[in-house]
C-alpha positions in Angstrom: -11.3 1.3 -15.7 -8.8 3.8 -15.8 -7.8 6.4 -12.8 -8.2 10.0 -14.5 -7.3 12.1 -11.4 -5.8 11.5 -7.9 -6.1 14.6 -4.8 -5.0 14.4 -1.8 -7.7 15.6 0.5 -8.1 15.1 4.3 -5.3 13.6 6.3 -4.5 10.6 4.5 -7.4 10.4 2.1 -7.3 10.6 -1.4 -10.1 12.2 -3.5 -10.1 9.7 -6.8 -12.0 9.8 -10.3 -11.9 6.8 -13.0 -12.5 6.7 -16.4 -15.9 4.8 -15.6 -17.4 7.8 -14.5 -16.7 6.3 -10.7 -15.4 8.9 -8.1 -15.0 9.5 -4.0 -13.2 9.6 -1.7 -10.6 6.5 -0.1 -9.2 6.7 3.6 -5.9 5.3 3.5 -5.5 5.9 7.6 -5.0 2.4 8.0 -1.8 2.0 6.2 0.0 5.5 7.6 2.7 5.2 9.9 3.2 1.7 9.0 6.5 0.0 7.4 6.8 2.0 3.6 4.0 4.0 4.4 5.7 6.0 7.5 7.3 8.1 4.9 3.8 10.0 4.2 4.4 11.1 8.1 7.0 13.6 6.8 5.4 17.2 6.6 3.7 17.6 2.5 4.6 13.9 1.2 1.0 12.3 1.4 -0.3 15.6 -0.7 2.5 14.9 -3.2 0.7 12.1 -4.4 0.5 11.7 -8.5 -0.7 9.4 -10.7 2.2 7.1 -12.4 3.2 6.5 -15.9 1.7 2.7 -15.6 -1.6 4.3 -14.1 -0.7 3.4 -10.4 -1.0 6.2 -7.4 2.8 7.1 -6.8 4.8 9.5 -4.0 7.6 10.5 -5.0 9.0 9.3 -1.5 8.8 5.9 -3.0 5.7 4.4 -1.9 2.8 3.3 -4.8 -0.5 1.7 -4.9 -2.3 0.0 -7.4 -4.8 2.2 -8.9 -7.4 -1.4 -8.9 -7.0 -1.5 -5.4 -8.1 1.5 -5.1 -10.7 1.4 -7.2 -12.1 -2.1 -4.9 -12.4 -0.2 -1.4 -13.5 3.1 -3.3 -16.6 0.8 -4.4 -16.8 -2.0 -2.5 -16.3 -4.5 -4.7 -14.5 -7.7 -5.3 -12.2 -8.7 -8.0 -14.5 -11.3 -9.0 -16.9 -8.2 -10.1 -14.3 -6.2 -11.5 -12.3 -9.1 -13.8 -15.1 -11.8 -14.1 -12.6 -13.8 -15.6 -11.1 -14.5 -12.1 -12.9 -17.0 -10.1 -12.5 -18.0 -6.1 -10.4 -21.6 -7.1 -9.7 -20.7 -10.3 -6.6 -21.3 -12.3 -5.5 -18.5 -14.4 -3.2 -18.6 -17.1 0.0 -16.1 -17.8 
């Protein structure tokens, strides 16, 4: 899956839509204010969010997250679901 559009919506919630045809809305409340993410405090950076050149949700004030992360606590998910591939104890190779 593929993020297709990023919005920023309520106070530190992002409205998201994938490629997959999944879409909603993610509270990121948990992460503002702390350590990188303080800078979205600063008045109109959280709704300056974007979507990257490698597909990742970008600021421009420096902070990114992974779009796949995203896309686990949009649906609940794990990553075993999403990449079957990967398995609890599992070696995988590079």
């Amino acid at each position: 899956m593929r993020l297709t559009q990023v919005k920023a919506a309520k106070r530190y919630t992002l409205e998201l839509e994938f490629d997959d045809g999944v879409c909603g809305v993610v509270d990121l409340g948990d992460l503002a204010g702390k350590g990188v993410f303080k800078a979205w405090e600063e008045a109109g950076a959280f709704e300056s969010v974007e979507i990257g050149s490698g597909g990742e949700v970008n600021w421009p004030c420096g902070v990114d997250l992974c779009a796949d992360a995203l896309y686990l606590r949009l649906t609940g998910k794990s990553v075993e679901d999403i990449f079957p591939s990967v398995r609890a104890g599992s070696r995988v190779e590079l």
